[in-house]
N, C-alpha and C positions, 0 to 999 in steps of 0.2 A: 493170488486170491486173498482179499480181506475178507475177512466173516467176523460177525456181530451178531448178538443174539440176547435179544433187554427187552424188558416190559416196563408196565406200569396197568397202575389198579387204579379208575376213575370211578367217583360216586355218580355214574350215571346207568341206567339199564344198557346190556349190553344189544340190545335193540336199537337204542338211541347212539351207541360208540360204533356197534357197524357203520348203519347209516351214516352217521359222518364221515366215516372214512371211504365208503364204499365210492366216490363222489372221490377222487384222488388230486382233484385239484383244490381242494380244501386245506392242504397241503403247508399253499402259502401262509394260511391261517397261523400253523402253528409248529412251523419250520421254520427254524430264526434264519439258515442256511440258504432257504429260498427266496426269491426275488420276485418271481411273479408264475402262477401257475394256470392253465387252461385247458378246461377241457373242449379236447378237438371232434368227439363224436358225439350225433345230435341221441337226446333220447337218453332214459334211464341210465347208469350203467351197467353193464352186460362185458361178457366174452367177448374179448374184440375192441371197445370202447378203449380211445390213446387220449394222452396228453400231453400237454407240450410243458415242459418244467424248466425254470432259469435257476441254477445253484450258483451262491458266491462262494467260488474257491479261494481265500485271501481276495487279493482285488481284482480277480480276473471272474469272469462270467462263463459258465457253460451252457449249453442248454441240451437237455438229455428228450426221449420221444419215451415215454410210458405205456404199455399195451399193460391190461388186465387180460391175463392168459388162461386165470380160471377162477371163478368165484361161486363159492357156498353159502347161497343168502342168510346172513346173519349169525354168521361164522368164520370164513375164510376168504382171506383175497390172496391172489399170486401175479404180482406184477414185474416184467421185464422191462428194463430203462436201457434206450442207448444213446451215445452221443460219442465226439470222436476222443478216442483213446480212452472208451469208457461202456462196460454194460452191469448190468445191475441184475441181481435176480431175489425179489423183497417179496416177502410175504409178512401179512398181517395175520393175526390169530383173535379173538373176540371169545373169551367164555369169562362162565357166571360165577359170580364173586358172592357171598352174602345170603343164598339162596334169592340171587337173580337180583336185588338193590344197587349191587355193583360191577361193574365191567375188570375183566383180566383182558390187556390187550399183550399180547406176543409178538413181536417184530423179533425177525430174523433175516439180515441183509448178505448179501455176493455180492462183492466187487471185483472184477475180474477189470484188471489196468494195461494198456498197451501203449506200447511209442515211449514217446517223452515221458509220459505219464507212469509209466511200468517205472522206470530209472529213479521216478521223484518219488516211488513209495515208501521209502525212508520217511519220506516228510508228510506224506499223505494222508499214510496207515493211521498216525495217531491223531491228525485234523478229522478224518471221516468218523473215527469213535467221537471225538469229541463231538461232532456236528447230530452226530447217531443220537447222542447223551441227552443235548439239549432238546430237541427232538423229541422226546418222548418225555421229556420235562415240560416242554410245550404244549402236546398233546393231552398232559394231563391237564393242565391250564384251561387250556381249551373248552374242553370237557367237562370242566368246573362249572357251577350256574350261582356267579355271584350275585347276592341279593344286598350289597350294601349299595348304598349312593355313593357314588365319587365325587371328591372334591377337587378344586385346581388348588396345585400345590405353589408351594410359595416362589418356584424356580419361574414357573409357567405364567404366573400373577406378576413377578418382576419382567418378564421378556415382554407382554401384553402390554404393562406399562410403557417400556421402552420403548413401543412402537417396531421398530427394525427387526430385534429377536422374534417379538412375536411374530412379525410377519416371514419371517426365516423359517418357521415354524406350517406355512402354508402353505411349502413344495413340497414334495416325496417325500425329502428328510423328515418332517415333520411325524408323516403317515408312521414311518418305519420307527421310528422313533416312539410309539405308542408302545405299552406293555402286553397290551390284549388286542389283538386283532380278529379275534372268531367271532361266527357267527352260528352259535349250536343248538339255541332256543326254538326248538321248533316249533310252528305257529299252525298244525292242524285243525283245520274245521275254524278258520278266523280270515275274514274278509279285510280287503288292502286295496285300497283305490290309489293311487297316482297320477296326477295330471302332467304334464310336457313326457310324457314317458316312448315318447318313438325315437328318439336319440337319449345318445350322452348320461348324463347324471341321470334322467328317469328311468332312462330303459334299465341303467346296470341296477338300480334300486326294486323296482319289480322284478328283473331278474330271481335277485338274493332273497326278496321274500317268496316268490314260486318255489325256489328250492328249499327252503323252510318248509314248506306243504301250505301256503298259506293259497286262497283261492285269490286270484289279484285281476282289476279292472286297472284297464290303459284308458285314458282319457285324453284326448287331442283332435285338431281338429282336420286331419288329411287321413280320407278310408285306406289309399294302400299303404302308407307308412306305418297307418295302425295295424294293418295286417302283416305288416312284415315285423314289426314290433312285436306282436303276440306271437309270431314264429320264432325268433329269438327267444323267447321269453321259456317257451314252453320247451324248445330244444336245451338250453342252458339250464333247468331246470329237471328236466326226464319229466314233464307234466304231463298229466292227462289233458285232451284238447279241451273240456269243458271248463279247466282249473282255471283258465287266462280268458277274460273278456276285455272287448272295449265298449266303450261307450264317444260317437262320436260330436265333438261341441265345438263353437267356435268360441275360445276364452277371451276376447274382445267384446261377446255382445252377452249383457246383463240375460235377456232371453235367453238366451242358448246356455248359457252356465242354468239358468233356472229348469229348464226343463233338462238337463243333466242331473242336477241334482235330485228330480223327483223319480229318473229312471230310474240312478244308482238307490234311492230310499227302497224305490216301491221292490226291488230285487234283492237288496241287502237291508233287512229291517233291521239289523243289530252290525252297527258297523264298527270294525275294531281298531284299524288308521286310516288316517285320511294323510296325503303326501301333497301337500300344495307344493310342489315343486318346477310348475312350468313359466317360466321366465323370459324376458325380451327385453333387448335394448337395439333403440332408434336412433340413427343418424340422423333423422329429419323431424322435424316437427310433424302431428297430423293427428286425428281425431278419428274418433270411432264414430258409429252410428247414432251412440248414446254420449253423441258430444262431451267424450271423455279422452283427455290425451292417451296415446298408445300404451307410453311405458307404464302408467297408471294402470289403467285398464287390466293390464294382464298381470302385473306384477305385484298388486293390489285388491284391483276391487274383484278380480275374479275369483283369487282365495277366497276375500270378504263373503261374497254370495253363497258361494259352493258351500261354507264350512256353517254359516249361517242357517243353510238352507237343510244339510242335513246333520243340524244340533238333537233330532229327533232320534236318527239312527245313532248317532256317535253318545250319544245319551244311555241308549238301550244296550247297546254292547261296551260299557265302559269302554269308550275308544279314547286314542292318542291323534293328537293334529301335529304336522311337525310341517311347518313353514322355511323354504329356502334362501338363507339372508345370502349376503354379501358382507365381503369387507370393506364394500366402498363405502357402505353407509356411515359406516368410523368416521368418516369426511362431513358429515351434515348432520346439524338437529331436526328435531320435526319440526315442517312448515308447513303446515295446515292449507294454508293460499299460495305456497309455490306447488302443490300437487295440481292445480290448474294454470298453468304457465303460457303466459304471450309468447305469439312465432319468435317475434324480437329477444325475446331473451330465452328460448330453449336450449339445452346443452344436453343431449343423449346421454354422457356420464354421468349429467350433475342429476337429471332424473330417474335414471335410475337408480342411483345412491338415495336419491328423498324417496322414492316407492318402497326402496327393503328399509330405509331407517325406519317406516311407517308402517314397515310390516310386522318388524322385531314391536316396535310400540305397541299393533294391535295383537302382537298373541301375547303379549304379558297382560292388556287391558281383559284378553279372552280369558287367560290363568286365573285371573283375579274376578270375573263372571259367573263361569261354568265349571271352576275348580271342586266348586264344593257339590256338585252334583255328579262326580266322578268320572270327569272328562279332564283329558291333559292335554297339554298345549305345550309346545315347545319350540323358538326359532332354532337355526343351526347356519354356520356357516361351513362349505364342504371343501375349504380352502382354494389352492389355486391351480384350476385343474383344465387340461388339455382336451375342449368340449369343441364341437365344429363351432358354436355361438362364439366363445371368445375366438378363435382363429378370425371370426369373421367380425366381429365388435372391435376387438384388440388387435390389429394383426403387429402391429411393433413388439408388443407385449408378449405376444405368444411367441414371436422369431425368437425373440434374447434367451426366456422364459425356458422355451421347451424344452431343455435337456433335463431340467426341474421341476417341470409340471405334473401333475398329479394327473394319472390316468383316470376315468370313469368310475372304475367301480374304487378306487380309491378315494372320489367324491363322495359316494354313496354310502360309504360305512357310517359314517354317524347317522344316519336317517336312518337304516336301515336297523340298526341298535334300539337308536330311538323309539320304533315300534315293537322291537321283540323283546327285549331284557329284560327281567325284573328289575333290575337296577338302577334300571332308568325312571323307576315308577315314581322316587325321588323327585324326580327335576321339573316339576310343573310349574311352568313359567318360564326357566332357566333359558339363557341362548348359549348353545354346546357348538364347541366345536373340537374334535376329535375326541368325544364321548367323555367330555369334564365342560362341568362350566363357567363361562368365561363374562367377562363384563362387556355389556352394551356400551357403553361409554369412554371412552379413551382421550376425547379433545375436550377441553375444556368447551361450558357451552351448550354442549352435546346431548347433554342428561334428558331424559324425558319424564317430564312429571306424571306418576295417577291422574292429573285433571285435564293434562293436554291429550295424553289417551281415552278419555273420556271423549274429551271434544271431538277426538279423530274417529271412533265408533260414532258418533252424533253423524258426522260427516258423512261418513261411510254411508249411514240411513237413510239421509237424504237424498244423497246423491242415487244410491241404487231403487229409494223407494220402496225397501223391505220394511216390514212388520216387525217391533217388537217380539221377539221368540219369549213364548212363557216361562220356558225355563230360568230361572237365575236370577 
């Protein structure tokens, strides 16, 4: 039997260090040891409630099953881990530091070793304190509510240069590779809309803010995918059923984003993010109903509309827009007149790379707008991530690719930042990608000027036939 028994003292209420913990797949947050954590039971956590946990032992992978066996709300957890030639028996502990400003957390772990594993506890005994060590070095991190801005450092600003490193930087390794991975800020009583949110990157993105406390709309345009979406959403979450709504639109037609927009106003008059993150790429050339090419349409002008439309709500609730780039855009400048492109020369990548180059263009045009009325804007790119769209966009890309690619809510972490941090309150304008920011620009060429964003807002007006917003 190994035993362990270390704390740490976080300046957070021990309110808020339950809470995070109570939620044990939070884990991977701030467990250098862990690889990917999940919880397997829908609902709150409770007595009963497992999860499923991957630890890196050196280079080999475990993966252990977690039961909470007994929990004292805001007080005490007692969980049981098993996996082969391995059970665990960890409890947390939570009192008040400060008179109640700051958290005492107590960990106290059992490792009981069998088989092979028994044999190698020579070697083990002192990797599991070690891993214990960092562990609660992490938890403190965690737990910490940094208010500075982050800058990209000079390593990360040569590799983006280089092209190759950077993009090295946009598998898994990249992800794991970051300092802070938590997500602790929690966003009670603060509304969260999301558009493409029934799969992939939206859904895991609503996910993470419901479990925040944040109340969050699914926006998309298929009823029961929304509905299975919002079930997710609130299972992953322990949500109350009223905390997740949708709102259903079709993101292709200017109408439909517009009377989307006045439902989500007239219900959330004080809106705090808005997530344009619903995206599409076409193999074929074809046209909407509002004689606008596809990939535009949805990858573009439907942000356009939606975030336009409700500059009133995002106004009133100092809110955050955080738009979904790509890195294919690095490939293209703005071109104004290829965003309406002849059959004869359509190319499904090359369009959607000109829709997010154009996108990243109009939220820096938006930063520099409605900046000074205390609204933020920020593109992001979620690097290179293992979504059914690319399986089915990319499928060469995805084969090679997937032993690399970034799972969903591994997309989702800088968006998901991006509305909750203080930290982030910095970066208005900025395009982040894995919560630093990074340059638009990389190919010669490529740069977008203030006046050509100009002209692509001009663009934008005409073409959807919106009004000047009084604001700004």
């Amino acid at each position: 039997m190994i035993e362990i028994d270390t704390h740490v003292i976080v300046d957070r209420p021990p309110s808020d260090a339950f809470r995070y913990l109570a939620d044990f797949s939070t884990c991977e947050q701030w467990d250098p040891a862990v690889y990917r954590a999940e919880k397997l039971t829908a609902g709150a956590p409770a007595v009963g409630s497992e999860f499923r946990v991957i630890v890196s032992l050196g280079a080999r992978r475990k993966t252990l099953r977690y039961r909470i066996e007994s929990i004292q709300p805001g007080r005490r957890i007692e969980l049981v881990g098993r996996g082969a030639g391995i059970k665990t028996f960890e409890t947390l502990t939570v009192s008040a530091e400060d008179g109640g400003r700051r958290a005492h957390i107590d960990y106290q772990g059992r490792f009981s070793l069998r088989g092979p594993l028994e044999r190698a506890k020579p070697i083990l005994s002192p990797a599991i304190r070690r891993m214990a060590s960092r562990a609660t070095r992490g938890l403190a991190d965690a737990l910490a509510v940094e208010t500075r801005t982050p800058r990209q450092g000079w390593l990360s600003y040569a590799a983006d240069r280089a092209v190759l490193p950077g993009e090295a930087m946009y598998t898994d390794r990249g992800y794991f590779a970051m300092h802070d991975r938590s997500h602790s800020e929690f966003m009670d009583g603060k509304r969260v809309v999301v558009t493409g949110a029934t799969s992939g990157i939206g859904r895991a993105i609503a996910a993470e803010y419901a479990r925040l406390g944040a109340h969050v709309t699914l926006v998309g345009r298929d009823t029961d995918r929304l509905a299975a979406a919002a079930d997710h959403v609130r299972s992953f979450a322990g949500a109350a059923p009223d905390a997740v709504d949708v709102v259903e639109a079709d993101l292709s037609s200017i109408a439909a984003m517009r009377r989307a927009a006045a439902t989500i106003a007239e219900d959330a008059p004080k809106l705090d993010v808005l997530v344009n993150n619903a995206g599409a790429m076409f193999e074929d050339y074809g046209v909407t109903d509002d004689d606008i090419e596809h990939t535009v349409a949805i990858n573009l002008v439907a942000p356009f509309v939606l975030t336009e439309s409700l500059i009133g709500s995002l106004h009133a609730g100092g809110g955050r827009v955080i738009n979904m780039a790509s890195g294919g855009m690095y490939a293209v400048g703005l071109d104004i007149d290829a965003l309406t492109p002849l059959p004869a020369n359509y190319g499904g990548l090359k369009a959607y790379a000109r829709a997010k180059r154009a996108l990243v263009a109009l939220t820096a045009h938006w930063a520099r707008r409605y900046g000074d009325e205390g609204i933020q804007f920020n593109a992001m790119h979620p690097g290179w991530v293992a979504t059914p769209g690319v399986a089915k966009s990319l499928p060469r890309f995805h084969f090679v690719m997937r032993p690399v690619l970034r799972d969903a809510r591994m997309g989702a972490d800088t968006a998901v930042w991006l509305g909750a941090a203080r930290a982030a309150a910095g970066l208005n304008g900025a395009f982040v990608f894995d919560r630093k920011p990074r340059p638009t620009a990389l190919v010669p060429g490529t740069r977008v000027k203030p006046s050509q964003a100009q002209s692509l807002y001009g663009w934008l007006r005409n073409t959807t036939g919106l009004t000047l917003h009084g604001l700004g």
